[in-house]
N, CA, C and O atoms as a GROMACS GRO file, in nm:
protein
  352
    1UNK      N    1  -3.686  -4.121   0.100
    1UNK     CA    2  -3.599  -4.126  -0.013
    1UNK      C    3  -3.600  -3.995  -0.091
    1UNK      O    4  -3.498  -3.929  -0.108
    2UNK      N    5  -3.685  -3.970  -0.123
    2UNK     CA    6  -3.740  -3.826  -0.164
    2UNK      C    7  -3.666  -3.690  -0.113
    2UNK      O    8  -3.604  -3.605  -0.178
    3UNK      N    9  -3.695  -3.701   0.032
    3UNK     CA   10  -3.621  -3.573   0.139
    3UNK      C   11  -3.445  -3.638   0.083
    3UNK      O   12  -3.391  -3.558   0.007
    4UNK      N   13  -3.377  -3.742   0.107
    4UNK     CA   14  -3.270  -3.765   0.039
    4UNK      C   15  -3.214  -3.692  -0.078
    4UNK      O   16  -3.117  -3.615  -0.083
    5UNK      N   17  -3.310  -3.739  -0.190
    5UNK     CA   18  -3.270  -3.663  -0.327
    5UNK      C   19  -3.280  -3.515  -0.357
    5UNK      O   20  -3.223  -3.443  -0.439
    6UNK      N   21  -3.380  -3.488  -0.252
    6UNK     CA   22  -3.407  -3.342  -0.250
    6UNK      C   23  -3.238  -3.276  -0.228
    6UNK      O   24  -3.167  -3.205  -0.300
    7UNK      N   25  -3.209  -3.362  -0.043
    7UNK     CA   26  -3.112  -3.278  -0.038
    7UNK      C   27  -2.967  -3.308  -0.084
    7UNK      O   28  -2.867  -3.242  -0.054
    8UNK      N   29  -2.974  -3.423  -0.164
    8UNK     CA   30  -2.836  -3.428  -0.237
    8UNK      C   31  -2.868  -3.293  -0.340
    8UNK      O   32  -2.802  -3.191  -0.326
    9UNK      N   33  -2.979  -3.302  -0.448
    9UNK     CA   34  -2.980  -3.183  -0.487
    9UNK      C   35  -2.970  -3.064  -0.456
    9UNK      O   36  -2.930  -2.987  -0.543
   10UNK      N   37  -3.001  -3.015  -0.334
   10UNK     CA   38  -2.950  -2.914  -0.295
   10UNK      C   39  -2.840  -2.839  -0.283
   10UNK      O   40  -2.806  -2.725  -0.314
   11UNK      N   41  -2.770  -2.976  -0.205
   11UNK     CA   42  -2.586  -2.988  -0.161
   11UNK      C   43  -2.544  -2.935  -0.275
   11UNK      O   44  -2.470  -2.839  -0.257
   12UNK      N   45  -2.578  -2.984  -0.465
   12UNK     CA   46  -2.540  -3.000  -0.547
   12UNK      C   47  -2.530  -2.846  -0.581
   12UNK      O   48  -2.424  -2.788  -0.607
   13UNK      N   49  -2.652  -2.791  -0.578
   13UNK     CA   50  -2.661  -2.697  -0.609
   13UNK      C   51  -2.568  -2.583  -0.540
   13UNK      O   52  -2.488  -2.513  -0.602
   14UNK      N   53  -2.591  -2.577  -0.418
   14UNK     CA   54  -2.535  -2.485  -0.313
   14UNK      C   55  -2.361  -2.536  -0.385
   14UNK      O   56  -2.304  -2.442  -0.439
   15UNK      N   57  -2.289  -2.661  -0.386
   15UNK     CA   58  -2.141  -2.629  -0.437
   15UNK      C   59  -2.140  -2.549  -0.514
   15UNK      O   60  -2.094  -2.440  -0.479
   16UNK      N   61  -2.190  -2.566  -0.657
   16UNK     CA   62  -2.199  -2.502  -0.771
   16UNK      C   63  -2.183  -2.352  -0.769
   16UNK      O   64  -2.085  -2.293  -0.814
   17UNK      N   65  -2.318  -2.280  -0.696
   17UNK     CA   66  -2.273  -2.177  -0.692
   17UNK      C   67  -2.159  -2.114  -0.580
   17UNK      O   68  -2.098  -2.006  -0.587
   18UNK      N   69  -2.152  -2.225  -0.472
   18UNK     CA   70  -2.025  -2.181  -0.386
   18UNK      C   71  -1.908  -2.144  -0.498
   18UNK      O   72  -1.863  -2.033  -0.526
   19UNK      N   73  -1.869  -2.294  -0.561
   19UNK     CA   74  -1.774  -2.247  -0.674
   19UNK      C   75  -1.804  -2.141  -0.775
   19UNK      O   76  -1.698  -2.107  -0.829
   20UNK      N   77  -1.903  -2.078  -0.820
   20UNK     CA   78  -1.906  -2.011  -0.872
   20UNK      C   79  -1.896  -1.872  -0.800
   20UNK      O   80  -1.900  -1.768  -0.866
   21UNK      N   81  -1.885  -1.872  -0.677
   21UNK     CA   82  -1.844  -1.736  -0.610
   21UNK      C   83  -1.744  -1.759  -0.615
   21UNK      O   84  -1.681  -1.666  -0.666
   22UNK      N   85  -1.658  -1.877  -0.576
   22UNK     CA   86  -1.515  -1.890  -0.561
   22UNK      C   87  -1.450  -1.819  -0.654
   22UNK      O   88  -1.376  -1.724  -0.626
   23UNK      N   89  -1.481  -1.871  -0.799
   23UNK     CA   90  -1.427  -1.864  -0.937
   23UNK      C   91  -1.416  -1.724  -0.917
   23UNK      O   92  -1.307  -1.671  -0.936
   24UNK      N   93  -1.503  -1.664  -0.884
   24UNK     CA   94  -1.533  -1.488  -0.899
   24UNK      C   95  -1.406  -1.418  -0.786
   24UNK      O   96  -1.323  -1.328  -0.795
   25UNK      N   97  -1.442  -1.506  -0.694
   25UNK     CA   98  -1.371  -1.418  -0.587
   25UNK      C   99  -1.183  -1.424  -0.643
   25UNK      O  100  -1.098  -1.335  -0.631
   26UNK      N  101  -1.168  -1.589  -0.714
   26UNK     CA  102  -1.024  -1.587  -0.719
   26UNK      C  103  -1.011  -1.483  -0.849
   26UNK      O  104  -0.902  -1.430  -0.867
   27UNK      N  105  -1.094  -1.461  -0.916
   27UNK     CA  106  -1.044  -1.370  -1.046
   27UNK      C  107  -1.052  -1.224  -0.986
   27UNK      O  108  -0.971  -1.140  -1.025
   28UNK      N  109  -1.112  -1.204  -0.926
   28UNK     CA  110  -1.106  -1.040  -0.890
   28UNK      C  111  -1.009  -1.039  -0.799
   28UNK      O  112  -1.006  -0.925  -0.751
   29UNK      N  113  -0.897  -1.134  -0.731
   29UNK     CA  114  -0.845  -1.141  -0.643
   29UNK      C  115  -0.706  -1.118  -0.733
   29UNK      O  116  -0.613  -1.043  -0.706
   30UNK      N  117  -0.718  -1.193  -0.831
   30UNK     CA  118  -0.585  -1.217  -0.951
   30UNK      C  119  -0.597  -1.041  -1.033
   30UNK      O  120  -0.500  -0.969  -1.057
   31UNK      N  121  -0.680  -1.022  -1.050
   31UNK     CA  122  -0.722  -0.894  -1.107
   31UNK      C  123  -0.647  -0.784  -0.986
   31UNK      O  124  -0.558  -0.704  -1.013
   32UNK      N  125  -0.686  -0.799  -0.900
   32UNK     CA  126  -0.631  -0.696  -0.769
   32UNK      C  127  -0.472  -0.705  -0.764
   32UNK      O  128  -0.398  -0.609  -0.785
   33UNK      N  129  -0.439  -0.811  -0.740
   33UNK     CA  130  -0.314  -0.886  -0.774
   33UNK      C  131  -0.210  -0.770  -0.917
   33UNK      O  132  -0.106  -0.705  -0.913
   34UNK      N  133  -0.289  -0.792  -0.998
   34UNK     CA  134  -0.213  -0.765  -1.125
   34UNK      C  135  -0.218  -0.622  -1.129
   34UNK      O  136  -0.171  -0.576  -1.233
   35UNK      N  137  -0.255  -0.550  -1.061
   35UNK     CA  138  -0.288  -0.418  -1.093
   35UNK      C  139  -0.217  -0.368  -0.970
   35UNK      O  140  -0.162  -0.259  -0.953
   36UNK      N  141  -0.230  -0.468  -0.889
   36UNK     CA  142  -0.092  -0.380  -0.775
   36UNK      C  143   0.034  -0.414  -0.819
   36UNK      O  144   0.134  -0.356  -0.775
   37UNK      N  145   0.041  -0.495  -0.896
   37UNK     CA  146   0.232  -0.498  -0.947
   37UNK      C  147   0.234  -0.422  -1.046
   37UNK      O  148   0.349  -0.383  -1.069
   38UNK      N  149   0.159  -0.382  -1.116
   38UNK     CA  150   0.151  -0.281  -1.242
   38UNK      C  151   0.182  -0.198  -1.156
   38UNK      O  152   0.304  -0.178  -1.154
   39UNK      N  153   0.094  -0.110  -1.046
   39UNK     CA  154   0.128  -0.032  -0.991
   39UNK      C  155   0.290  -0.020  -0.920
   39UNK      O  156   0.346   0.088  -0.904
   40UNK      N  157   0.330  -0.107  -0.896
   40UNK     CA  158   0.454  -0.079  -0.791
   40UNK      C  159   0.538  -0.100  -0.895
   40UNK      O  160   0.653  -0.061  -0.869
   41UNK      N  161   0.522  -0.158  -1.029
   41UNK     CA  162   0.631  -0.146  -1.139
   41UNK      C  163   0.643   0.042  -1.199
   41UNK      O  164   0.747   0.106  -1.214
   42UNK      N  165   0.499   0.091  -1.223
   42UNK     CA  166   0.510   0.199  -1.229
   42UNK      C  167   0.595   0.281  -1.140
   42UNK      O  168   0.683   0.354  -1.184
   43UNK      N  169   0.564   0.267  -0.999
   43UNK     CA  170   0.584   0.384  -0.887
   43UNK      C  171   0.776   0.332  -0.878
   43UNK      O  172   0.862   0.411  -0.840
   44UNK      N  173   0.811   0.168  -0.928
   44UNK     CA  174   0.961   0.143  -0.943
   44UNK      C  175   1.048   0.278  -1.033
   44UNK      O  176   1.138   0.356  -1.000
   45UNK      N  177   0.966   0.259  -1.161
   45UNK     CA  178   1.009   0.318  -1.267
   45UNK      C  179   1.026   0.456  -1.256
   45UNK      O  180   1.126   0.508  -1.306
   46UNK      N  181   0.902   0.554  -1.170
   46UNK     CA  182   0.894   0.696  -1.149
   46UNK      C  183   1.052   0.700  -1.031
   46UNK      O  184   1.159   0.751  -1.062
   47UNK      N  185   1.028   0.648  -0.930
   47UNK     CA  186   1.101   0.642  -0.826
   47UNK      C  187   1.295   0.623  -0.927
   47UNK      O  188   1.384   0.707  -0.914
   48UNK      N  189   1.303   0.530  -0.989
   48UNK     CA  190   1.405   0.545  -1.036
   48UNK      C  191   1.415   0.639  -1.151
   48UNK      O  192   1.530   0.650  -1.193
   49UNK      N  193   1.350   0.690  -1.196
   49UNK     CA  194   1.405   0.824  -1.270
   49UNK      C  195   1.421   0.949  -1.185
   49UNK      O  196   1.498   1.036  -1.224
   50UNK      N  197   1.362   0.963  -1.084
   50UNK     CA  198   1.378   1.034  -1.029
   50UNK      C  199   1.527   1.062  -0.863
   50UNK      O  200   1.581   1.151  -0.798
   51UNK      N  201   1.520   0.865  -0.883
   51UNK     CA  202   1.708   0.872  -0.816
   51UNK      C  203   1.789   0.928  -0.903
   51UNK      O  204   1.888   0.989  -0.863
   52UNK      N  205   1.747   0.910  -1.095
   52UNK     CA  206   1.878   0.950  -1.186
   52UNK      C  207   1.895   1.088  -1.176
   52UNK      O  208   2.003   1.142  -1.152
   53UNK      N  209   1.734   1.175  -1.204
   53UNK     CA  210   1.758   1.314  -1.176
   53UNK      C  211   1.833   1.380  -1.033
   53UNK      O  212   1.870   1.497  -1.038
   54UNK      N  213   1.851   1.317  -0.930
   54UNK     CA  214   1.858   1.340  -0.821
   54UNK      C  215   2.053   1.342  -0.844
   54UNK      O  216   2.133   1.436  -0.834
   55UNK      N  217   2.077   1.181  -0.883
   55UNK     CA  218   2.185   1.174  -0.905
   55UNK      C  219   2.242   1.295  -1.019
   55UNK      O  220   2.320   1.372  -0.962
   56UNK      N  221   2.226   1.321  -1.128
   56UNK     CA  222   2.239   1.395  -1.238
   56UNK      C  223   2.302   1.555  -1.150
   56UNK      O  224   2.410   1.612  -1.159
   57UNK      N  225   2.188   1.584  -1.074
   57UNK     CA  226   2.236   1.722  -1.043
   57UNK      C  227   2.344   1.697  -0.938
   57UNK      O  228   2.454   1.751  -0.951
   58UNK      N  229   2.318   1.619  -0.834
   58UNK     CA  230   2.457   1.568  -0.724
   58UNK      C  231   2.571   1.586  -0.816
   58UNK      O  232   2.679   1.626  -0.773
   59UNK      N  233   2.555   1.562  -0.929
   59UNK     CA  234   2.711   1.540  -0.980
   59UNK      C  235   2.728   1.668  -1.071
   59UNK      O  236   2.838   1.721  -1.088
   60UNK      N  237   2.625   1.706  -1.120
   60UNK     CA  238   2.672   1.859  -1.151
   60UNK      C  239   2.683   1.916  -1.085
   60UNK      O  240   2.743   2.016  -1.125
   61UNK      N  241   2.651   1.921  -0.952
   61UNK     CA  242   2.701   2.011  -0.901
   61UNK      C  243   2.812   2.027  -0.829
   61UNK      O  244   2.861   2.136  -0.800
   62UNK      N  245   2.879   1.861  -0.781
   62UNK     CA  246   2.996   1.814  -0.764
   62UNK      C  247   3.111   1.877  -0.848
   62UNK      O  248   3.221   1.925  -0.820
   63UNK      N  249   3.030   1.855  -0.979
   63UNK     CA  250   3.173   1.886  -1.061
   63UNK      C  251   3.209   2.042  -1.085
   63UNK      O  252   3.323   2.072  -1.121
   64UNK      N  253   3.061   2.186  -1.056
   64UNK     CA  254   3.068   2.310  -1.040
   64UNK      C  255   3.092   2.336  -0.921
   64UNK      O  256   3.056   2.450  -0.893
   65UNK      N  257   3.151   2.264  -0.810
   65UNK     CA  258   3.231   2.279  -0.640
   65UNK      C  259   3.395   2.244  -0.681
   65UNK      O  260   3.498   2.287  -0.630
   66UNK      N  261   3.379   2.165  -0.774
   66UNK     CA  262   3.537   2.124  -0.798
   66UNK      C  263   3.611   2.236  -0.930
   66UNK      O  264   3.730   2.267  -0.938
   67UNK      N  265   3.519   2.271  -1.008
   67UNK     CA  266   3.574   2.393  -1.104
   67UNK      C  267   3.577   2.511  -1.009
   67UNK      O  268   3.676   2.580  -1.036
   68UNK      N  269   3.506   2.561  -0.907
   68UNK     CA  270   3.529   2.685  -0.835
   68UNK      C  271   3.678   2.675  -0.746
   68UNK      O  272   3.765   2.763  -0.742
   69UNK      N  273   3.681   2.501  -0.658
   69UNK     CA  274   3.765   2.503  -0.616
   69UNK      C  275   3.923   2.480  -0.679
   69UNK      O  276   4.031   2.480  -0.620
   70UNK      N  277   3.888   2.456  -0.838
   70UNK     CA  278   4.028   2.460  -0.909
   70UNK      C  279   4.050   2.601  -0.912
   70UNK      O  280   4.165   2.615  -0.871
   71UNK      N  281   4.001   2.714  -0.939
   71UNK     CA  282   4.005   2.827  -0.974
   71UNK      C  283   4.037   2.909  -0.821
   71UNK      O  284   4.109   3.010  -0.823
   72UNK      N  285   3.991   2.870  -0.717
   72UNK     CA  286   4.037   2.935  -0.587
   72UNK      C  287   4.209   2.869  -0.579
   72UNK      O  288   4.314   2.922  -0.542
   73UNK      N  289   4.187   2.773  -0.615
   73UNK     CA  290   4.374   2.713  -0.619
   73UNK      C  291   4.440   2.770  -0.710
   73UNK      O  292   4.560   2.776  -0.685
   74UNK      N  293   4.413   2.808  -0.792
   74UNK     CA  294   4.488   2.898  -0.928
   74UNK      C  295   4.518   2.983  -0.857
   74UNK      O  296   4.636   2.999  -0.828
   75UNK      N  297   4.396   3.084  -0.796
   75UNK     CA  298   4.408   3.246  -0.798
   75UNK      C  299   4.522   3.185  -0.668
   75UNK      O  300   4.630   3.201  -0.725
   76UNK      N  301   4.536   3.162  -0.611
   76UNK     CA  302   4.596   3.159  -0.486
   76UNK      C  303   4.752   3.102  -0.511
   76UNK      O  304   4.854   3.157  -0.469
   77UNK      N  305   4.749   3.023  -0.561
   77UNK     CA  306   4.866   3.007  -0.661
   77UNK      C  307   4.934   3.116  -0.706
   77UNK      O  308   5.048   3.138  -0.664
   78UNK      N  309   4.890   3.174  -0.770
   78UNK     CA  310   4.899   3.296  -0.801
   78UNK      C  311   4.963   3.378  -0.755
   78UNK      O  312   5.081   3.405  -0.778
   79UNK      N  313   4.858   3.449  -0.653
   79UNK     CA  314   4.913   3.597  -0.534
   79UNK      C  315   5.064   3.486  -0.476
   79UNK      O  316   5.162   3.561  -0.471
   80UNK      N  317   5.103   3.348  -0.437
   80UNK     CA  318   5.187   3.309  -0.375
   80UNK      C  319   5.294   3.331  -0.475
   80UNK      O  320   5.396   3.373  -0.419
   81UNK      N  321   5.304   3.321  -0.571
   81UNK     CA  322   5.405   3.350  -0.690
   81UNK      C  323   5.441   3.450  -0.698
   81UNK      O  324   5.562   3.468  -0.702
   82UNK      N  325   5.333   3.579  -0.707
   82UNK     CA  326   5.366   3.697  -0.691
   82UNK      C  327   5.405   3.698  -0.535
   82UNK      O  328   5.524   3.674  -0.512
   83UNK      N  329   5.345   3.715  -0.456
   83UNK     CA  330   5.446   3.739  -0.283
   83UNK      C  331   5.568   3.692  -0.296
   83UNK      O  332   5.650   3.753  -0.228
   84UNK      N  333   5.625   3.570  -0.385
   84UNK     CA  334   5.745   3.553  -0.338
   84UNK      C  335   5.802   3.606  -0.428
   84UNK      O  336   5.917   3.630  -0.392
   85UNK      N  337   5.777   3.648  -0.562
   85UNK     CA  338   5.832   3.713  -0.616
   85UNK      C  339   5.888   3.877  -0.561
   85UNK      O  340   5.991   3.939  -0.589
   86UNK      N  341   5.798   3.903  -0.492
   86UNK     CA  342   5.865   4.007  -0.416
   86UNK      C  343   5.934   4.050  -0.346
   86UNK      O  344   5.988   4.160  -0.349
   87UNK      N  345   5.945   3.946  -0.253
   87UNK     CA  346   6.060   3.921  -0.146
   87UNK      C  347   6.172   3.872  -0.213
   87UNK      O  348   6.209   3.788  -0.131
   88UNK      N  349   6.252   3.865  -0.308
   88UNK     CA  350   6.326   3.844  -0.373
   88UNK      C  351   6.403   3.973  -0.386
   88UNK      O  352   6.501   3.978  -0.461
   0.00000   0.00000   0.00000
């Protein structure tokens, strides 16, 4: 009876601290957890400012390809006005 109670106490014991590793393991697990979405919210946030900068200059510079190429259409415009003005 004795060896019995012994080892229900044991059993008892050994859950206890099983769960008490558990407890540990699920919080450092939730902890790991939370600090990698922090992280990938960060690396979201860097990553998209850095599509805007990306975008930002694409389009300045879009729009300094389209002022050179208004100005090559002018000048050319131009000399054609004068050429036919000459042949006249």
């Amino acid at each position: 009876m004795r060896i019995a109670l012994f080892a229900a106490a044991a059993a008892a014991l050994t859950l206890t601290a099983c769960s008490q590793q558990t407890e540990e393991n699920a919080a450092a697990t939730a902890d790991a957890a939370g600090a990698t979405a922090a992280s990938a919210a960060e690396d979201t946030a860097v990553n998209a400012e850095a599509a805007a900068d990306a975008t930002a200059a694409a389009t300045n510079e879009a729009a300094a390809n389209v002022d050179a190429a208004a100005g090559t259409a002018a000048r050319k415009t131009d000399a054609a006005v004068d050429a036919a003005a000459r042949t006249e």
